[in-house]
Phi, psi and omega in degrees: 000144176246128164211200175177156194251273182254310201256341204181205168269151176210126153240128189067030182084006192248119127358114155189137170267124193291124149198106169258151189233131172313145143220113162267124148325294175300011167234030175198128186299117196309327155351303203242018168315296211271013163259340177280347168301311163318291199287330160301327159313278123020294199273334174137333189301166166270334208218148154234144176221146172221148193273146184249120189265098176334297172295354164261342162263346156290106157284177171333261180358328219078341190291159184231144218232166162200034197235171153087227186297340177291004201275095178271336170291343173288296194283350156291336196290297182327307155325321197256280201303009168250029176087331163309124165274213187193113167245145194260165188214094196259320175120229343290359165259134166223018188064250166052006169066038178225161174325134166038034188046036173076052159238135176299136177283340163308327181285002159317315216240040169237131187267116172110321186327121196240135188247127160088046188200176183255062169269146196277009170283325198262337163289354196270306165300274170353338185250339126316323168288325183287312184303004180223327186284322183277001163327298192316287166343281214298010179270306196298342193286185204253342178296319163269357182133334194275203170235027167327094209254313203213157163194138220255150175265127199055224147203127174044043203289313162326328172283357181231310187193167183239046176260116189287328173309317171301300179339303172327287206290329200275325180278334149307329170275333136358255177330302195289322208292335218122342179274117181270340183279168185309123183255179194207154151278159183231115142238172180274172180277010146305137172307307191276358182279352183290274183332299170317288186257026185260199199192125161331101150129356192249155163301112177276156175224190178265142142231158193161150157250274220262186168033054174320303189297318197277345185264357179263335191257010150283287177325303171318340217270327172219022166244091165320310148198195199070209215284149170275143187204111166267110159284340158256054195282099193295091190277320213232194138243179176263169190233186197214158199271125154121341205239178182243143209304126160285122169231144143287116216273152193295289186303020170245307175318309192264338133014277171293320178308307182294326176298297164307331148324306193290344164301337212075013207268181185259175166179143165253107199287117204228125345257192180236342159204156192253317206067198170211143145000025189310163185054256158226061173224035154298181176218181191231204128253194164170115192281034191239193192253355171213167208265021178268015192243165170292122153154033193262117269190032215272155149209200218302187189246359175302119178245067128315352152033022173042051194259178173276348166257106281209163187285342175246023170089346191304187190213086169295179195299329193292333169301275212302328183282342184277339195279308151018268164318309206285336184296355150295331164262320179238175151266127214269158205268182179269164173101187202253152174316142179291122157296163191280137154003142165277133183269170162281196175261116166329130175217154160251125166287117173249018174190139171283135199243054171162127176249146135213142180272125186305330156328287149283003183259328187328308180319301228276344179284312187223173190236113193313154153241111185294132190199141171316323188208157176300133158212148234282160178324327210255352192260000183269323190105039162236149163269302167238159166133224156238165202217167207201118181241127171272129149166160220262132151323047201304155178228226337282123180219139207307193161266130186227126178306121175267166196210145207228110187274100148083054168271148157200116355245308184224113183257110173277135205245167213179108169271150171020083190021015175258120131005112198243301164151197218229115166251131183255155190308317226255034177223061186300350190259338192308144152210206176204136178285118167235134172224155196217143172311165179331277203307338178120196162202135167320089217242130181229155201204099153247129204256157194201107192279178170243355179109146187259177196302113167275359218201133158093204179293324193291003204292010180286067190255108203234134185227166216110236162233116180279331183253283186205163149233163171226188175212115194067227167274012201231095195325150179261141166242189187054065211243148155274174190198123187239118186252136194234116179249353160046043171273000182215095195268007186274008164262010173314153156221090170292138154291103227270172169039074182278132179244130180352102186092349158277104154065050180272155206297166156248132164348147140087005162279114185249160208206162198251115159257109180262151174242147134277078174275108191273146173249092177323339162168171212279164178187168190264151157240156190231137182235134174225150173247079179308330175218048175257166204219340150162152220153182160303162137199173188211135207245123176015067159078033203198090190333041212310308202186191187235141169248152181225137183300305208285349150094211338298298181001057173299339176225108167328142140277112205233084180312156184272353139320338170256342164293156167229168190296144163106213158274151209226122165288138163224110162254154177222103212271109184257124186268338217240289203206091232267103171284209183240260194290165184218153229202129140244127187291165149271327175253157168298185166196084183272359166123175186285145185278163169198139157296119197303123159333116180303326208270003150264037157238000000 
């Protein structure tokens, strides 16, 4: 058991000091848990903690899973037989640089539903989630055998609102379900987020990188005594579609590390391995004062966070300078460092041997719905993907700007199937000239989310269309609605052995490209589309990312759990801009570098 007293931490009645490295299960392919487990070892922690994201255990249906990649109890028990003890992050809120910070999207679309507070709608759900998630939990606690040590309430709440009662009810309910181990609050080293989240009687912690001694004596201020704790100690950053990969140099890092060692305080290095965003459950930001203004922020889906353990496990310069540090401090385990993955062999695909156009494809993907006015994903029952809005124009009328009131995120818009042009969230003012002939014209709209806001004020993030759309002065009514969550691509009809110059797709038309790549046997590869322009792509039926010209990412991460010997399908849903070949690499390849702003540590 972990508690602690006057001077600290103490477990089983011993002194000890917490040093742990973030690994979230859900960014990392269930394969390969107990080899990124290893290797967190490895670097030197005691602990490992991973945040449990709620929206990744609901499915559609309502049912809440705990099996496959969902099995968070497989990946504690793997923790604990390599030694590791385990702090849990239940939520329901968790950040993380994930969709909509693990809240389930469905809760958009409940009216009036206030997030992250004690309105009795949203506790109500919230309690629900707790009625399925601790069960799961209570086998695992260190009161029972496991290795469960600590848990955390909420996440950084302080960074959001001060309602102490909401607080109140998730550590009572904590507590009522059965959970015996330590709980704890997460803030920034600010006065008031300390002041917003922390909670009587519970252990306050930290988040922070750097200027340890001055972010610790923030904390003391309202952790009176016992232990000092960055539970988030920021080595790396997240990276954003447009801006360039953030790093941190190892020897500053570790640097910031040794100081803060040198406090005696505990701390958890976020991250110690980052993974990745598979699919569409990256999340965004957002710097503006609503959440419909320009200053919306999504991002990639690589979460390499420029951590010491690489987005495929390599074991970087920054691993050997923090294991350094820590060895200074713990005694580091024995034995040889874990080699590296096996990579493929480079190959290039110089052509796609099978199309289809999204366009002809809509039946077969979705089924229309019909409604008076546009309406947003969630009200639909969807969560991620892109969505398709239909309707007709009367004419004949002159050109007049259309305008699309309350997009998230990017809407490619299509008169009588020709490309009209692109409208973006964070240019809200933006239109497009359309004008139509006697009969109208066909208004076709496909919106394409990005992930919604994990972080700040803005998290009412309803994606689609929210408001309206118009034309001159005059609102469109009557729409079909198509919701594409592209979670299933086998009713797709590639047009098969496509050859140059046969009937190849157009630029701002997006189409289904299938590839064939044969392997001798599996291994990871970064998959890049060098003169493709954004989109999709998929590793055997198995949603890998999003690819973007505009970087920095360039290249998907394609673990070798997803290959198989032999042939390997890869489609890639191109929106923009149809390159030809597609590549697999040995190495990542993340963008052009930048240093991470000291003041986001």
């Amino acid at each position: 058991m972990l508690g602690y007293d006057a001077d600290g931490f103490v477990r089983d009645g011993v002194p000890h000091r917490v040093v742990a490295g973030a690994v979230h299960y859900f960014r990392v392919h269930p394969e390969l848990w107990e080899d990124r487990l290893r290797r967190v070892r490895a670097l030197g922690v005691n602990t490992v903690d991973t945040y449990v994201p709620w929206n990744f255990h609901e499915l559609p249906d309502g049912t809440v899973d705990f099996t496959g990649w969902r099995d968070v109890a497989r990946f504690v028990r793997l923790a604990a037989g390599l030694g590791l003890d385990v702090i849990l992050r239940p939520g329901p809120y968790i950040c993380a640089e994930w969709e909509f910070g693990g809240l389930p999207a469905r809760l958009l679309a409940v009216d009036g539903l206030r997030l992250r507070c004690a309105d009795p709608a949203y506790l109500a759900e919230v309690d629900g989630w707790f009625d399925a998630l601790v069960p799961e939990l209570l086998p695992l606690l260190a009161s029972r055998g496991g290795p469960v040590v600590a848990m955390q309430v909420e996440n950084e709440y302080g960074s959001y609102g001060d309602d102490a009662a909401y607080l109140a009810h998730l550590r009572d309910g904590l507590v009522r379900r059965g959970v015996d181990c330590l709980l704890f609050t997460t803030d920034g080293a600010h006065d008031t987020m300390q002041q917003g989240g922390t909670v009587p009687g519970l252990l306050a912690t930290a988040t922070f990188g750097s200027r340890a001694p001055e972010r610790l004596a923030v904390l003391r201020r309202h952790q009176g005594e016992g232990p000092l704790t960055a539970m988030e100690f920021w080595i790396g950053w997240f990276d954003q579609w447009g801006l360039p990969h953030h790093v941190r140099d190892p020897k500053e890092t570790a640097a910031s590390l040794d100081e803060l060692l040198a406090t005696g305080a505990s701390v958890s290095l976020y991250m110690a391995h980052g993974g990745t965003s598979f699919g569409l459950w990256s999340g965004a930001n957002h710097s503006g004062a609503h959440p419909l203004d320009a200053g919306y922020e999504p991002t990639v889906t690589s979460y390499d966070y420029d951590a010491p353990i690489g987005e495929a496990g390599e074991l970087t310069e920054k691993f050997h300078a923090l294991r350094e540090v820590i060895g200074r401090h713990l005694p580091l385990p024995d034995g040889e460092l874990p080699d590296p993955p096996p990579r493929v062999a480079p190959q290039r695909l110089e052509r796609a041997d099978g199309r289809a156009s999204l366009a002809q494809a809509l039946d077969a993907l979705s089924r229309p719905r019909r409604h008076a006015a546009p309406l947003p994903m969630e009200r639909l029952g969807q969560d991620r993907g892109l969505i398709h809005y239909r309707t007709r124009v009367p004419g004949p009328r002159p050109e007049l700007p259309l305008r699309i009131d309350g997009l998230a995120d990017r809407a490619q818009v299509f008169a009588d199937g020709r490309p009209l042009g692109v409208l973006e969230r964070n240019s809200p003012g933006e239109t497009l000239p359309l004008a139509t002939g006697p009969d109208g014209v066909v208004l076709d709209i496909l919106v394409e989310a990005l992930g919604r806001v994990n972080y700040g004020p803005q998290m009412d993030d309803r994606k689609g269309i929210t408001r309206g759309v118009s034309h001159g002065h005059q609102r469109l009514f009557d729409w079909q609605i198509r919701p594409l969550p592209l979670t299933d691509l086998s009713a797709l009809r590639f047009t098969e052995n496509v050859e140059a110059g046969d009937g190849e797709a157009r630029d701002g038309e997006p189409a289904f490209h299938r590839f064939t790549a044969e392997l001798p046997s599996p291994a990871d590869a970064f998959l890049a589309l060098p003169d493709w322009g954004r989109g999709l792509l998929w590793l055997n039926g198995f949603l890998l990312g999003r690819h973007c010209a505009a970087g920095p990412q360039r290249t998907l991460y394609a673990p070798a759990p997803l290959w198989r010997p032999g042939a390997n399908e890869l489609v890639v849903l191109e929106l923009e801009r149809h390159g030809t070949a597609l590549e697999l690499r040995a190495r990542p390849d993340l963008g052009p570098v930048t240093a991470a702003p000291s003041s986001e540590y």
